[in-house]
TORSE-765675 format. One line per 3 residues: number of its first residue (from 0); their letters; for each residue z, x, y of N, C-alpha, C. Coordinates in Angstrom, 1 decimal, m for minus. Layout:
REM TORSE-765675
NUM> a> Z/X/Y/Z/X/Y/Z/X/Y; ... $
END
This chain:
REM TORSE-765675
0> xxx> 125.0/100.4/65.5/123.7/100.8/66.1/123.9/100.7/67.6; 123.5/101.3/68.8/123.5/101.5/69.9/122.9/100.6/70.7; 123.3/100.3/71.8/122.1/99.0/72.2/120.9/99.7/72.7 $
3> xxx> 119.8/99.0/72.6/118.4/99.3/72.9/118.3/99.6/74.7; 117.7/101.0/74.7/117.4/101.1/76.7/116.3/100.4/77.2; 117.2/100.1/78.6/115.9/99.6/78.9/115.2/100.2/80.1 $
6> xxx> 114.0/100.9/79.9/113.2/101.9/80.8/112.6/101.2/81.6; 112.0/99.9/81.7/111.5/99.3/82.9/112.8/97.8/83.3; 112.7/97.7/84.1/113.5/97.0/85.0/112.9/96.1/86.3 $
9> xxx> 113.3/95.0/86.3/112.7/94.2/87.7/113.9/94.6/88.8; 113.7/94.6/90.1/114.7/94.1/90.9/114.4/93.5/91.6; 115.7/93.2/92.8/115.6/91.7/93.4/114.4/92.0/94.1 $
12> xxx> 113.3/92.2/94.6/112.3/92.0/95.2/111.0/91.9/94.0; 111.4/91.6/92.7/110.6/91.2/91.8/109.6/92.8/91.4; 109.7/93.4/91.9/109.1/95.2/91.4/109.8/95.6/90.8 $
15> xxx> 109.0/96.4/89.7/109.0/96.8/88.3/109.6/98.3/88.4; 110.5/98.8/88.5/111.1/100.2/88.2/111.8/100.9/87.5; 111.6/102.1/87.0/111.9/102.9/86.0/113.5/103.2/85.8 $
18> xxx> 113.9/103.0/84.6/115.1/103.2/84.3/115.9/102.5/85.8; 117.3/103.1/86.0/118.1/103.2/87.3/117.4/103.7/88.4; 116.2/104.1/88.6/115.3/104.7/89.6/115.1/103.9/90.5 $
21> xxx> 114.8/104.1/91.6/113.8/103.3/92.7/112.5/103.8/92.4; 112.2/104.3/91.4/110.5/104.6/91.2/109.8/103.6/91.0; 108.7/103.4/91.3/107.7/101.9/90.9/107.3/102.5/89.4 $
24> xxx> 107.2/101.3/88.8/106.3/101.5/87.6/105.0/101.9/88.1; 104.5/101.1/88.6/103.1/101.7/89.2/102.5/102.9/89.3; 103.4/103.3/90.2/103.5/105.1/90.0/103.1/105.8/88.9 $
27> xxx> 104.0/105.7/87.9/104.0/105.7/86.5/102.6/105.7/85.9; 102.0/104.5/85.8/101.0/104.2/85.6/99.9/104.6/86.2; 99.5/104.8/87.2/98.6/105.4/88.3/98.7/107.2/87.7 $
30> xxx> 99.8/107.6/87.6/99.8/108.9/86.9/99.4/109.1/85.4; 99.8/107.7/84.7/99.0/108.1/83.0/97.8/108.2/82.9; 97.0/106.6/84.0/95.7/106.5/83.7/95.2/107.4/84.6 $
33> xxx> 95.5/108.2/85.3/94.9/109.6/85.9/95.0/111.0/84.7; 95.6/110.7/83.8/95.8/111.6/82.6/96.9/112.7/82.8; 97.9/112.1/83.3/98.9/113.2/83.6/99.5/113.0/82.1 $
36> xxx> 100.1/114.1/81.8/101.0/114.2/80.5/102.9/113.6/81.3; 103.4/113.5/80.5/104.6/112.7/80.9/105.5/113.7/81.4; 105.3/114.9/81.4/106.0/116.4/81.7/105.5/116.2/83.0 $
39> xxx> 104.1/116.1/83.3/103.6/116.4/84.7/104.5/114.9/85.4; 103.8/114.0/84.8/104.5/113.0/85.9/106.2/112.9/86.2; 107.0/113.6/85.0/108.7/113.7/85.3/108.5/114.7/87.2 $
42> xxx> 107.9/115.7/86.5/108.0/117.0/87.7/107.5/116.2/88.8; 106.9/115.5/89.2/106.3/114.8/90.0/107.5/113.6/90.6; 108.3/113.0/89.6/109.4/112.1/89.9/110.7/112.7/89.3 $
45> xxx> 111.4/113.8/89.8/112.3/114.3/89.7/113.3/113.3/89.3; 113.3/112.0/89.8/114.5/111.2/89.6/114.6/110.9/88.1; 113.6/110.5/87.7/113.3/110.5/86.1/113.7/111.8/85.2 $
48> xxx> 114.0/111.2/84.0/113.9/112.3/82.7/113.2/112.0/81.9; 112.4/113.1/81.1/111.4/112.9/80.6/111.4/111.8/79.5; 112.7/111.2/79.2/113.0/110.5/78.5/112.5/109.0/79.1 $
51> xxx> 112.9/109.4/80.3/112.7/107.8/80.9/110.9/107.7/81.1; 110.5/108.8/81.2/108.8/108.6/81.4/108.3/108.1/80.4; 108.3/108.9/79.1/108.1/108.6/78.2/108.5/106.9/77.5 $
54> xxx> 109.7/106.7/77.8/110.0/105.2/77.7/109.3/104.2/78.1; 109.4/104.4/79.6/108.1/103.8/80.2/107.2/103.2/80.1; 106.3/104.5/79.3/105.1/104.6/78.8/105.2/104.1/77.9 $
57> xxx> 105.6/104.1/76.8/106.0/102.9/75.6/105.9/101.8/76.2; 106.8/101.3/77.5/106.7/99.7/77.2/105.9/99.5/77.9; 104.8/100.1/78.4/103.5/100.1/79.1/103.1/99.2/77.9 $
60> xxx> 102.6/100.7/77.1/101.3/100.6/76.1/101.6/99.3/75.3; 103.5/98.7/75.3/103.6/97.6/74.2/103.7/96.6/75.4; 103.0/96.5/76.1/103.3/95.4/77.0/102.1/95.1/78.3 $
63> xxx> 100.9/95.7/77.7/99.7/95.9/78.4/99.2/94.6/79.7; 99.6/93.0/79.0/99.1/92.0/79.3/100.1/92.1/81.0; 101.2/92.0/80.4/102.3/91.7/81.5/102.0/92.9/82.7 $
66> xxx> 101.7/94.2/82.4/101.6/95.0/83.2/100.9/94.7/83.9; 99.5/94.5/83.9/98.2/94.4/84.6/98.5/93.2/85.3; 99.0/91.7/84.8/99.7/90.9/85.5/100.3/91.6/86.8 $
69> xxx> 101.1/91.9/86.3/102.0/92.4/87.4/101.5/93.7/88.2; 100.7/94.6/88.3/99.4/95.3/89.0/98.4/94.0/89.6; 97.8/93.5/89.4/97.3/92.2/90.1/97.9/91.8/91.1 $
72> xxx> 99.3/91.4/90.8/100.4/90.4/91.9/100.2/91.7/92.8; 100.6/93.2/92.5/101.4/94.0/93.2/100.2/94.2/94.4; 99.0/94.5/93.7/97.5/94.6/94.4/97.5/93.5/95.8 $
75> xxx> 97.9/92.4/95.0/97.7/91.2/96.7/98.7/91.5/97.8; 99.9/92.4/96.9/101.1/92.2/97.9/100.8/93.2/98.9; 100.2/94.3/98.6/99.9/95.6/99.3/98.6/94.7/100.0 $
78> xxx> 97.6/94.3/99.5/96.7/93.6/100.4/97.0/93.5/101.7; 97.8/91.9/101.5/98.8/91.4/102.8/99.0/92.0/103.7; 99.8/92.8/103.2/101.0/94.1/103.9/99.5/95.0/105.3 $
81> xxx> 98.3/95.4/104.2/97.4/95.7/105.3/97.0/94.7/106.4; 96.4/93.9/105.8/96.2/92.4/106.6/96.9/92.4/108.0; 98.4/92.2/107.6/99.3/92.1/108.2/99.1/93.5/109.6 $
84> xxx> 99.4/94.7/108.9/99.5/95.4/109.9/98.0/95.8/110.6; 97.0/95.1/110.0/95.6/95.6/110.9/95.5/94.7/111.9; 96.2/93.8/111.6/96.1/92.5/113.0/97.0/93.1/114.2 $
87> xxx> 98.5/93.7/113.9/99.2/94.5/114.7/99.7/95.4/114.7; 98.6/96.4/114.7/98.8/98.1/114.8/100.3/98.7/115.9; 101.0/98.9/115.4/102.0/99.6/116.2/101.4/100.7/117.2 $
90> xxx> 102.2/100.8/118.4/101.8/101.6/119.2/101.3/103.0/118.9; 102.1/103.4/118.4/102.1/104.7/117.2/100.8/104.9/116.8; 100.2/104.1/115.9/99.3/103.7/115.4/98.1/103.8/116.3 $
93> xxx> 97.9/103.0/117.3/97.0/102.4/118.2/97.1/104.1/119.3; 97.9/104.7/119.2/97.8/105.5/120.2/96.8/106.8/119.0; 97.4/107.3/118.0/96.7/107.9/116.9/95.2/107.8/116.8 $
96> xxx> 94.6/106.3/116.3/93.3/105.9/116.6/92.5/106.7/117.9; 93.2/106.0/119.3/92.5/107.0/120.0/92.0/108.1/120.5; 93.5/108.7/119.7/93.4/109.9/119.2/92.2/110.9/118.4 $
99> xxx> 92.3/109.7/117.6/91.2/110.5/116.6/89.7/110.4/116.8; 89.6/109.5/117.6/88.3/108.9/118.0/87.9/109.8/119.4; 89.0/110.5/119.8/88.4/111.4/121.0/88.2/110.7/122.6 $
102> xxx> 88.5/109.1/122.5/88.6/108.6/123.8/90.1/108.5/124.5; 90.4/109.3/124.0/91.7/109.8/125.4/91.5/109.7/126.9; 92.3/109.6/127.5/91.7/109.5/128.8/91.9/110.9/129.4 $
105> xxx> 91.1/111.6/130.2/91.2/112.6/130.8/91.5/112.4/131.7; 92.5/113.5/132.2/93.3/113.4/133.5/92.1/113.8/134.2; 92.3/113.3/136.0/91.5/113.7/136.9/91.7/114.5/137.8 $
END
């Protein structure tokens, strides 16, 4: 008998991704529970085969508890990450804003 695949995977930064992919599971998921079919979301993640979506989505649906755990953690991490960068907006950023807001300075 063949050994069992494994379609989700942690790596060293503790995120959940598909087969050999750098895809997030998340992704994944964000695309089921939006109702994509597993065809739409492959075409969407070219790196994937529809085998690996589909797999996926199996150890989703058998592993519901861990997922949402791990959606939770992923939720605070992206929080942070805002937190972080609203306290120090890169120049880029800060130049954009006033961009958009229309208080540019007019030359005289």
């Amino acid at each position: 008998m063949p050994p069992l695949k494994s379609y989700v995977r942690i790596d060293e930064h503790g995120v959940m991704r598909v087969g050999a992919s750098r895809v997030m599971l998340d992704s994944i998921v964000a695309s089921f529970e939006q109702g994509h079919s597993a065809e739409t979301i492959q075409q969407q993640y070219p790196a994937l085969s529809l085998e690996e979506v589909y797999g996926a989505i199996a150890w989703c649906l058998a592993h519901v508890d861990e997922v949402v755990q791990y959606l939770q953690r992923q939720q605070g991490v992206w929080d942070q990450w805002r937190a972080k960068a609203a306290e120090r907006p890169s120049p880029v950023v800060q130049r954009l804003r006033v961009l958009r807001t229309g208080k540019a300075a007019e030359p005289s």
